[in-house]
N, C-alpha and C positions, 0 to 999 in steps of 0.2 A: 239362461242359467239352468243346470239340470240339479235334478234335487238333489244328490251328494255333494255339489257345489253349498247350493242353497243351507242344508245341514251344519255343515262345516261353516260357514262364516253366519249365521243366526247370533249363532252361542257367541262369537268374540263382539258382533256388535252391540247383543244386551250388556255383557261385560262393560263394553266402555261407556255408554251409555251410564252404567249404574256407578261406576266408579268417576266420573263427571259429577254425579247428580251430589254423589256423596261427599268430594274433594271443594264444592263451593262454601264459602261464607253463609251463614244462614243470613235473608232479608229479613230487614226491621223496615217496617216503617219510620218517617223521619223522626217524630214525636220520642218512639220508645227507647231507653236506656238499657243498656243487658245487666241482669242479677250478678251479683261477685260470683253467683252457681252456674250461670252459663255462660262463663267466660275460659279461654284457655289460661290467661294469665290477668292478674287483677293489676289494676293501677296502685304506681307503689310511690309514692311521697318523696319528691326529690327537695321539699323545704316550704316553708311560708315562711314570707317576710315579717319582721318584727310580733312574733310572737313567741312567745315566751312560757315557758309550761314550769311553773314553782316545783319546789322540791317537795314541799309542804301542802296537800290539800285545801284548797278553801271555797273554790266554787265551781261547776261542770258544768259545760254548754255540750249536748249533744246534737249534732247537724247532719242531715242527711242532704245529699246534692248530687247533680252528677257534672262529671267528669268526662271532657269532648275529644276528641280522637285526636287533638292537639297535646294534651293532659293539664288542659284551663281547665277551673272550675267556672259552671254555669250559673252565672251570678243569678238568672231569674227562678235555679230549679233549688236555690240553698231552702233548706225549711227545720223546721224547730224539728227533733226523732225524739221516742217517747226514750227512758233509761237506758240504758244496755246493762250488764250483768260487768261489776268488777273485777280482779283476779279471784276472789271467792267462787266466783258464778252468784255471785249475791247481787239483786238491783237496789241503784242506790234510791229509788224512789222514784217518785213522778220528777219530769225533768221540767221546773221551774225558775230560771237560773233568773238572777235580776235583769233590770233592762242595760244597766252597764255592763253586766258581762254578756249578753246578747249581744249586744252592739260592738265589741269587742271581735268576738267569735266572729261575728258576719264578716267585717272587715279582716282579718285572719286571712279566712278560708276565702276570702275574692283576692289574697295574692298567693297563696299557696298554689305551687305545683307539679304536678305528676309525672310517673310515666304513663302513658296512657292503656288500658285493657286492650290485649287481643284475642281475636276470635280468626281460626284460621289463618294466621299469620298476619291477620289484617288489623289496625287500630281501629277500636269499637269507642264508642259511646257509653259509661258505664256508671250505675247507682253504688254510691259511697256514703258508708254513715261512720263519724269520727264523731269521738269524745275530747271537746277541748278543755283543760282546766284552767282557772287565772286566781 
C-alpha cells in the first residue's frame, strides 16, 4: 500500500473504530444497578398488586431496590431509604415507619412492576427509591 493509499483510509478507520467504541452499551459488572442519572430512560411503574395508597396521610415507608432488566423488583436488594423531600421539597423526617407498615410495603413492592431502564436501547438493571404511604 503506498502512502496516499495508507493516508486516505487511516482517517475512516480511526472513525469507525471510535464510533463502535461510542455506539456500545456501557459494561456493568453483574452486581452493579445503574443510577435513575445514568440511565437513558428510567423504569416506569406499570402497577403493584393490592396496594393501596389512601387519599388521607397517615404513615410512609420509603424503599429503595432495584429493578432487573425483566422490570421484577429484586426481592434481596428491597432496603429501608432515609426520607425523601415531599411536594414542598420539605423532608418529612427520619424514615421510621412501624413494623406493620414495613411489612406491608415489602410485600407491595415484591409484586410491583415495571417497565424496565434503558441504556442504549438495551434493558438495564436499575436503583429505584419510592415512597409508599398506608
Amino acid at each position: 500500500m503506498n502512502r496516499t493509499a495508507a493516508a486516505l483510509l487511516f482517517p475512516s478507520l480511526l472513525l469507525s473504530a471510535c464510533a463502535g467504541m461510542y455506539s456500545q452499551v456501557p459494561t456493568r459488572n453483574a452486581e452493579a444497578a445503574y443510577t435513575l442519572s445514568e440511565v437513558d430512560s428510567a423504569p416506569q411503574q406499570l402497577g403493584c398488586a393490592d396496594y393501596y395508597a389512601p387519599s388521607v396521610y397517615r404513615e410512609e415507608v420509603n424503599l429503595e431496590y432495584v429493578v432487573d432488566a425483566s422490570g421484577a423488583v429484586e426481592p434481596g436488594s428491597i432496603r429501608l431509604a432515609p426520607a425523601q423531600p415531599d411536594a414542598t421539597g420539605l423532608r418529612r423526617g427520619p424514615n421510621q415507619p412501624s413494623e406493620a407498615a414495613r411489612e406491608k410495603a415489602w410485600k407491595a413492592v415484591q409484586k410491583c412492576r415495571y417497565t424496565p431502564a434503558e441504556v442504549g436501547g438495551q434493558a438495564v438493571r436499575a436503583q429505584v427509591r419510592e415512597r409508599f404511604t398506608f
